[in-house]
C-alpha positions in Angstrom: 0.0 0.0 0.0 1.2 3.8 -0.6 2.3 5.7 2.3 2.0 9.0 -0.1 0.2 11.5 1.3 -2.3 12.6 -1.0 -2.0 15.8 -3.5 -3.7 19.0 -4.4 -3.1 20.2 -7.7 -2.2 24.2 -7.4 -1.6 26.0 -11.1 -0.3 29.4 -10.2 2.2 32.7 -10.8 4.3 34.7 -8.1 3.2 37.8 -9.3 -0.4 37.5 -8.9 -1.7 38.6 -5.8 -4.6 36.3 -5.4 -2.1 33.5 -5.9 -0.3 34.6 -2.9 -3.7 34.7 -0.8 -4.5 31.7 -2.2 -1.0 29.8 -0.7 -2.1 31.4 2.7 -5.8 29.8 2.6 -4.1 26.4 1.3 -1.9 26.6 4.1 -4.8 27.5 6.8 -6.7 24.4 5.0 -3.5 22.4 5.4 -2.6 23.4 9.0 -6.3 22.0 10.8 -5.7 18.5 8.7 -4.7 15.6 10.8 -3.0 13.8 7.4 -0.8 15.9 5.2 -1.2 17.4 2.0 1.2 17.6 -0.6 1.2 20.6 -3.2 1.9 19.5 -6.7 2.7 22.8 -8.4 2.6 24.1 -11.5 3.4 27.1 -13.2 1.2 29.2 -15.3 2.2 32.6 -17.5 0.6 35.7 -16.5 2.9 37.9 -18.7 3.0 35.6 -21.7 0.7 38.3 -23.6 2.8 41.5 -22.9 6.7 39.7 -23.1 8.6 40.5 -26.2 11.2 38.5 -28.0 14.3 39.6 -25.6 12.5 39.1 -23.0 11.3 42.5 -21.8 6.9 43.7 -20.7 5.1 45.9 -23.0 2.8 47.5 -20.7 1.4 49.1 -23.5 -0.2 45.8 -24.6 -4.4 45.6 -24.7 -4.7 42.3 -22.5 -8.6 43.3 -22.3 -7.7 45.0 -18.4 -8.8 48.4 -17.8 -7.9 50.4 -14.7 -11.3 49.4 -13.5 -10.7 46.0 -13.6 -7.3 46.8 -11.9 -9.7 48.9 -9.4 -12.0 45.9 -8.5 -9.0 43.6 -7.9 -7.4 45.7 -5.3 -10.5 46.1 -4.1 -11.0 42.2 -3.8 -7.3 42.0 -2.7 -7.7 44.3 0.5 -11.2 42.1 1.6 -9.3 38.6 1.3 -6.1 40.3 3.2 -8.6 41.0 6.1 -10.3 37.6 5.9 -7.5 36.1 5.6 -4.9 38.3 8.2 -2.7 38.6 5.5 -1.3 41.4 7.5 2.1 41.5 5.9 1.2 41.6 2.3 1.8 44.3 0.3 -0.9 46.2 -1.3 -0.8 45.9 -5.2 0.4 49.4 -5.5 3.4 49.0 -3.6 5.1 46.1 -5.1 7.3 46.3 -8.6 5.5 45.1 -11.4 8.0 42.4 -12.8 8.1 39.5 -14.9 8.0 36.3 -12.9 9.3 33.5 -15.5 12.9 33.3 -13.7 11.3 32.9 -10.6 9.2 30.3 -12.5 12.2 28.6 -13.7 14.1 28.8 -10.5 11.2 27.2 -8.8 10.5 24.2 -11.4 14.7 23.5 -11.0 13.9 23.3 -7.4 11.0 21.5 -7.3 12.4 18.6 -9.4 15.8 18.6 -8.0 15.7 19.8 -5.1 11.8 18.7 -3.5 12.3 18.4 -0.1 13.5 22.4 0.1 10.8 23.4 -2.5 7.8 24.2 -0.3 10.2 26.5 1.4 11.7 28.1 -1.5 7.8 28.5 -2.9 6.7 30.6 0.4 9.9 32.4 0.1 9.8 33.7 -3.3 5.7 35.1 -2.2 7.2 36.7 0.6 9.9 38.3 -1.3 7.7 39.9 -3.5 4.0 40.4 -1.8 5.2 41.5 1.7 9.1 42.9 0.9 8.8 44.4 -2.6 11.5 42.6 -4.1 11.8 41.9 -7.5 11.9 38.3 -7.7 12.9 38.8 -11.4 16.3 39.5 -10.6 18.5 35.7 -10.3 20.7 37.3 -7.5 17.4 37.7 -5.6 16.5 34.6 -6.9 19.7 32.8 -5.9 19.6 34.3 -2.2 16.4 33.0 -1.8 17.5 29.5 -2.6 20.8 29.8 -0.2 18.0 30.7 2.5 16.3 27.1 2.3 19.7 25.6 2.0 20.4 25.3 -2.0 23.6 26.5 -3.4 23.1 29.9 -5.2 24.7 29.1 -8.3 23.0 25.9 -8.9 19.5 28.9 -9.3 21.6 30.9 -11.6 22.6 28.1 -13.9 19.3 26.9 -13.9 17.7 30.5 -15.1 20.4 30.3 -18.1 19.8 26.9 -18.7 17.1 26.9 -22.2 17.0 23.5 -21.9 14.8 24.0 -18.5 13.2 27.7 -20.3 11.7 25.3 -23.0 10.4 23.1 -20.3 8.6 25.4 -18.3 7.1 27.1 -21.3 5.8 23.4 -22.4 4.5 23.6 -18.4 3.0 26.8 -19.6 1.4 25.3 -22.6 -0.1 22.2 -20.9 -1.9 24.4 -18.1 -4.0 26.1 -21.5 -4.6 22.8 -22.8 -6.0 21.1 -19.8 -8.3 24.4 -19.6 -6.5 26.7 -16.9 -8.0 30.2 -18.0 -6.5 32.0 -14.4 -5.0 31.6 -11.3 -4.5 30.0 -8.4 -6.8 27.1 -9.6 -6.9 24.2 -7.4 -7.5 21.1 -8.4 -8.3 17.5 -7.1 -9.5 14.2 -8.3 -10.9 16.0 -11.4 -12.4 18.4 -9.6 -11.1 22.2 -9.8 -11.7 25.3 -7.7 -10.2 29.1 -9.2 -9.4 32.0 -7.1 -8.3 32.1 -3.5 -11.1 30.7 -2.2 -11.6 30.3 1.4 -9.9 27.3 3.9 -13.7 25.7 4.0 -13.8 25.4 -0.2 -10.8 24.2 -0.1 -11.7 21.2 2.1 -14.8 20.8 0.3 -12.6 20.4 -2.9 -10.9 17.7 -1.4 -12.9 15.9 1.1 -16.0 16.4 -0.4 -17.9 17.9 2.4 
């Protein structure tokens, strides 16, 4: 018989601000369990619309989100940081906006080499950017992060060069569209999905069916 403990599904980007909200219900949900949880993560493209060839945002890119959407997300951001005493988080005005796909990269070489320190270097990278404004697009960030959760620096910065791994987190990136992931966080489990940070309680219901 397995001993594995069983596995939610999370589809998600560092930049996004519910996905960060969405980690700290997961981990409310996680914390009131008797039996653990395991997060199976993967990583979905927020900027893939606005990124040019080299690399670099066009802000100027029409992704279909006017300032009033941008005004009903804070808006929906500062409710769930109440409910959820997110106390320390940044609101979405005071953090850079960056592109996350190093951070993306350095967290898919983690995971898979490295998966006993990932969990770790997951909440670190969120706090580095939604409650200490740092741009968690930069590898020496990224690198300092990894030495916190005991992973050698320049095995992050190799990874970030390393197309090889680019090509397979943008195949990551493709599979999440094709399996139907529209936003983020989704949550899925045993076919069944949730989207958005939804509360501890939905969370349990997703995977206990209560």
């Amino acid at each position: 018989m397995s001993t594995d403990p069983e596995k939610i599904t999370v589809y998600a980007d560092y930049v996004c601000p519910f996905c960060y909200l969405g980690r700290e219900s997961l981990e409310a949900y996680r914390s009131q369990r008797e039996e653990a949880l395991a997060i199976e993560w993967h990583p979905f493209d927020l900027r893939a619309q606005k990124r040019g060839p080299d690399g670099e945002i066009d802000h100027s890119v029409d992704d279909g989100k006017d300032e009033e959407y941008f005004e009903q997300a804070r808006q929906n951001v500062e409710r769930l940081q109440e409910r959820y005493g997110a106390d320390e988080m940044l609101g979405m005005d005071e953090v850079e906006d960056v592109d996350s796909l190093d951070a993306q990269v350095a967290s898919h070489y983690v995971q898979t080499e490295h998966p006993d320190a990932w969990e770790a270097f997951d909440e670190a990278i969120y706090e580095a950017h939604w409650e200490e404004g740092r741009d968690i697009g930069d590898v020496e960030v990224l690198a300092e992060l990894a030495e916190s959760v005991g992973i050698d620096g320049d095995e992050v910065r190799t990874a970030v060069e390393d197309e090889d791994r680019r090509e397979r987190v943008g195949e990551a990136f493709d599979d999440a569209r094709q399996v139907g992931i529209t936003g983020v966080p989704t949550f899925v489990y045993d076919d069944y999905a949730a989207r958005g940070a939804v509360p501890p309680e939905q969370l349990e219901r997703l995977v206990e069916g209560n």
